[in-house]
N, C-alpha and C positions, 0 to 999 in steps of 0.2 A: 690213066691209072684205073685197074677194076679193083672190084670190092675187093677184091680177095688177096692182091697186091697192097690193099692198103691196110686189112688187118693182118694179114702176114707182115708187112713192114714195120708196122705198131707191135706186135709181138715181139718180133726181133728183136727192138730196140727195147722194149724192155727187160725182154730174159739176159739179154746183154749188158744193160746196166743193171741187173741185179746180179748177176757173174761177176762182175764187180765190186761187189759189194762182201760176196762170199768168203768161205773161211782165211781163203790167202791174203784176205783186205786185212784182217786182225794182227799189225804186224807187232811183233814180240814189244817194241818201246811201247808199244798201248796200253801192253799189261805193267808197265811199272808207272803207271800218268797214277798221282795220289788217288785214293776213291770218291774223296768228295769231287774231284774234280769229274771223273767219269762221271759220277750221278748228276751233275749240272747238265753235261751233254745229254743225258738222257733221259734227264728232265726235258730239255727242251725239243726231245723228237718225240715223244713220248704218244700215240696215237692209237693204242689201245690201254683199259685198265689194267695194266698192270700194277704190282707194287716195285717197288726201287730196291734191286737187290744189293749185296753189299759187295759182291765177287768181284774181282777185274773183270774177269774172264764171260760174266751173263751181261756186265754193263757195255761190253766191247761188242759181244754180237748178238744180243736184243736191240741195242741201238743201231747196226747197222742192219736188222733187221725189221726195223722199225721202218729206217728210210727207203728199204724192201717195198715197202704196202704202200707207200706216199710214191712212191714210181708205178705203181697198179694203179693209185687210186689217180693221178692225175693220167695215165695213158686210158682208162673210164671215162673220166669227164673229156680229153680230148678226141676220143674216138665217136663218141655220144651224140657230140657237137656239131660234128663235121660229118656225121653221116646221111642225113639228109640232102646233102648237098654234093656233089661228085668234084666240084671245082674245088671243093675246099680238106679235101682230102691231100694230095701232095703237100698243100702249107701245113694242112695240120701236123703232115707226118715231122716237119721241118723242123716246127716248132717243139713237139714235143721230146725229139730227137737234142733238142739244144735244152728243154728240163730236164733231160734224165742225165744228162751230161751235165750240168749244175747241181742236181742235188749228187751224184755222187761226189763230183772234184769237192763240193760243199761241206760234205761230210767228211771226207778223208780228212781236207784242211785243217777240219776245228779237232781233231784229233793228234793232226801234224803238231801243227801250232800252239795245242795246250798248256798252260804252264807244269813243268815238272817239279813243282814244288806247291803245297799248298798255301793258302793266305794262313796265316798264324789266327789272325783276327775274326775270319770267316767259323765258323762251328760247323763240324762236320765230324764224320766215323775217323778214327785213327787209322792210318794208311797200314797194309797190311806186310809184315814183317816175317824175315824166316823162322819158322816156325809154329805161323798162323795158321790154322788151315781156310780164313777167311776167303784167300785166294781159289781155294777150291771148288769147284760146277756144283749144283745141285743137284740131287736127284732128276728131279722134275724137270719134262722138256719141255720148255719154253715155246718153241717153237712147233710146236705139235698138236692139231686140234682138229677133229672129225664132225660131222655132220651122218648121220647113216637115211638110209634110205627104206624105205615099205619092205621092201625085198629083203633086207638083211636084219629084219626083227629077232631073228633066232630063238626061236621062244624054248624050242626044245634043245637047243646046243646042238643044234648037230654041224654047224659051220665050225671048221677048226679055225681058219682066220678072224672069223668075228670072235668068239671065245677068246681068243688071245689077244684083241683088242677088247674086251669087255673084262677080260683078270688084270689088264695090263692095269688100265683107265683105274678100275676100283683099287689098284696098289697105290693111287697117287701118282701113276710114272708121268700123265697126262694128264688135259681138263676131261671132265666127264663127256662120257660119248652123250650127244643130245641127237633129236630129229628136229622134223619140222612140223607146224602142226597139221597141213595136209597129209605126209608121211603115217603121222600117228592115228590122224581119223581110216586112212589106207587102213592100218595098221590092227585098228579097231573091230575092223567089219566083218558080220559073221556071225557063227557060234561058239567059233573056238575062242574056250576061256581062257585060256592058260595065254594064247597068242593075245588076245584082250587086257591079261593082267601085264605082259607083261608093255605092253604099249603104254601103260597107265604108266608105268615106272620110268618110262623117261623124260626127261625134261626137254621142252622142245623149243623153237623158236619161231618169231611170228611173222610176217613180209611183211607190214605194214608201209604198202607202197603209199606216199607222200608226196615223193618230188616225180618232174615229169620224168627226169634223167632215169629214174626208176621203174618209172613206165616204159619209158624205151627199152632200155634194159631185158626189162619179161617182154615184150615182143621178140627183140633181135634171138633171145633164148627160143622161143616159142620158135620163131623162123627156123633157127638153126636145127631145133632138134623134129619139127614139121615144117617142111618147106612149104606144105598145101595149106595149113593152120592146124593148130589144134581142133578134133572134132569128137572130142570125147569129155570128159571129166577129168578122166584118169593120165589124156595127154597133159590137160591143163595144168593139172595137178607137178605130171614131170616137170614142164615147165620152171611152175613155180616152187621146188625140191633143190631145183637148181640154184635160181634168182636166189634163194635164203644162203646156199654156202656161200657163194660170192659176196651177200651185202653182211655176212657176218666173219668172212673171214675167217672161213674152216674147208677142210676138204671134205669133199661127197664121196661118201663110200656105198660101191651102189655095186649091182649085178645086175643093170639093165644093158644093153645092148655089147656090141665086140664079140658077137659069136653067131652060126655058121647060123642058126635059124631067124638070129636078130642083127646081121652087121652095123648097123645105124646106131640107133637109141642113143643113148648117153654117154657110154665110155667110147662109142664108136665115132662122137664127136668131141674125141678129148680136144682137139689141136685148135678146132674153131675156138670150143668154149675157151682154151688157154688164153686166147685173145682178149678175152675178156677180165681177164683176170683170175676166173674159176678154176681150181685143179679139181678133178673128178679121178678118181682110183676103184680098181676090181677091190676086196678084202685081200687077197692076196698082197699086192702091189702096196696096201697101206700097212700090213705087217711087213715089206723089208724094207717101207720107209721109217719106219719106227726101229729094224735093227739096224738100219746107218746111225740113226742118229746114238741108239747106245752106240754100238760102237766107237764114234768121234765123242761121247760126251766119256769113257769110259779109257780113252785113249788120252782124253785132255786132262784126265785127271790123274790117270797114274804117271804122266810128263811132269803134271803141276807138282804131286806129292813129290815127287822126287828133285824136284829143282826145292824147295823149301823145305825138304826133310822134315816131312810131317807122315802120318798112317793115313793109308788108303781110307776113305769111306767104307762101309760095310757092305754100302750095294751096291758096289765095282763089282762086274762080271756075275753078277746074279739075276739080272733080269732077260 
């Protein structure tokens, strides 16, 4: 097996079990399991801060979304493990092929198997009733969170895609757009004020590499995106722009490479980096993932309002 057989088959298997896991996993009996009963469930996958919302419908697929990132984060730790070693790549593929196959059959089950009545005894939200609009999506997409890049500071608006993730973000529709803080010192440098303030105004995030797993990590990135090594600052830096969305669990939204005078760079190694866990996006690309998801979050609610004969939200079809 070569390297490339064996993160291509760790890929697979995971974009696979998380296909899985996706919107057709959410089957209609889930949405009528009581709510304290969902919220136990997703108490117990719970693997970012979130808070526990009250909806059927964000505890059904945050939760399966959740088991989403626990399939990334154990095909990380066994791809990490086994890369050193060439023999130990086939078993790992085997092995991790048989977790991602348990935590999904895992998850479905406790969803299967739930009980369809609450404990009387147990305190918990009152289950949600026709008429509720309890049942109804939030606004806010859950599942939606960027990291940007040196490149895409936009100090003067002139990016129509970043602008519209940066009116989007400050309406609340998502977490706030952050960088990194290599990104932000990029970002910094110079005369220009205005591209200086506006670097100041974001909040950013820190590598604080720790574990070795970590350390390998920003190598195999460094590999991927310089096969010779990093020989600059500014590579180093890509690098490490990178390492931050993955070990935080946001996408990169970048305008480094996938074009005629830079084929390589970053987006040009979406498929490697996928491997890893990382999704990396043009500005483009991360504004019509943002209109799938209104659309499905906009789509799930005028089904919902209408099965419970309640009124639409007000900001169905305005974003």
């Amino acid at each position: 097996m070569t390297i490339d057989e064996f993160a291509t088959g760790m890929r697979g298997v995971s974009e696979a079990a998380r296909e899985r896991l996706g919107p057709r996993a959410a089957k209609r009996k889930y949405f009528s399991l009581p709510v304290p009963v969902l919220q136990r469930i997703y108490e117990r996958h719970r693997n970012i801060n979130f808070r526990t919302p009250s909806s059927r419908l964000e505890l059904v697929h945050v939760t399966l979304g959740f088991m989403g990132l626990e399939i990334i984060h154990t095909m990380k730790r066994r791809y990490f493990e086994a890369l050193p070693d060439p023999c130990a790549w086939e078993p790992s593929l085997a092995a991790f092929t048989k977790e991602a196959n348990d935590l999904v059959e895992g998850i479905l089950a406790e969803f299967d198997e739930a009980p369809r009545t609450e404990d009387p005894n147990e305190p918990g939200r009152p289950t949600a009733e026709i008429g509720n609009p309890d049942w109804l999506p939030e606004r806010e997409l859950k599942s939606v969170s960027f990291i940007i890049d040196a490149n895409c500071v936009n100090s003067k608006r002139r990016l129509p895609a970043i602008n519209l993730l940066e009116d989007w973000a400050a309406s609340g529709l998502f977490l706030p757009l952050l960088t990194t803080e290599v990104a932000q010192r990029e970002m910094a440098e110079g005369d220009d004020a205005l591209r200086r303030q506006k670097a100041y105004s974001l909040m950013f995030t820190m590598s604080e590499i720790s574990f070795e797993d970590e350390r390998r990590e920003l190598t195999e990135i460094e590999q991927i995106l310089f096969p010779g090594g990093a020989v600059s600052s500014n590579q180093s830096n890509d690098a490490e722009i990178v390492f931050n969305a993955g070990k935080y669990s946001r996408i990169l939204v970048t305008m480094d490479g996938a074009s005629k005078s830079q084929p390589g760079g970053i987006l040009g190694n979406r498929e490697r980096l996928r491997a890893l866990g990382i999704t990396v996006m043009s500005p483009e690309e991360a504004v019509e993932l943002v209109q799938e998801e209104i659309k499905f979050r906009d789509g799930s609610a005028r089904r919902m309002a209408e099965l419970i004969n309640v009124s639409l939200p007000e900001w169905v079809g305005r974003d």
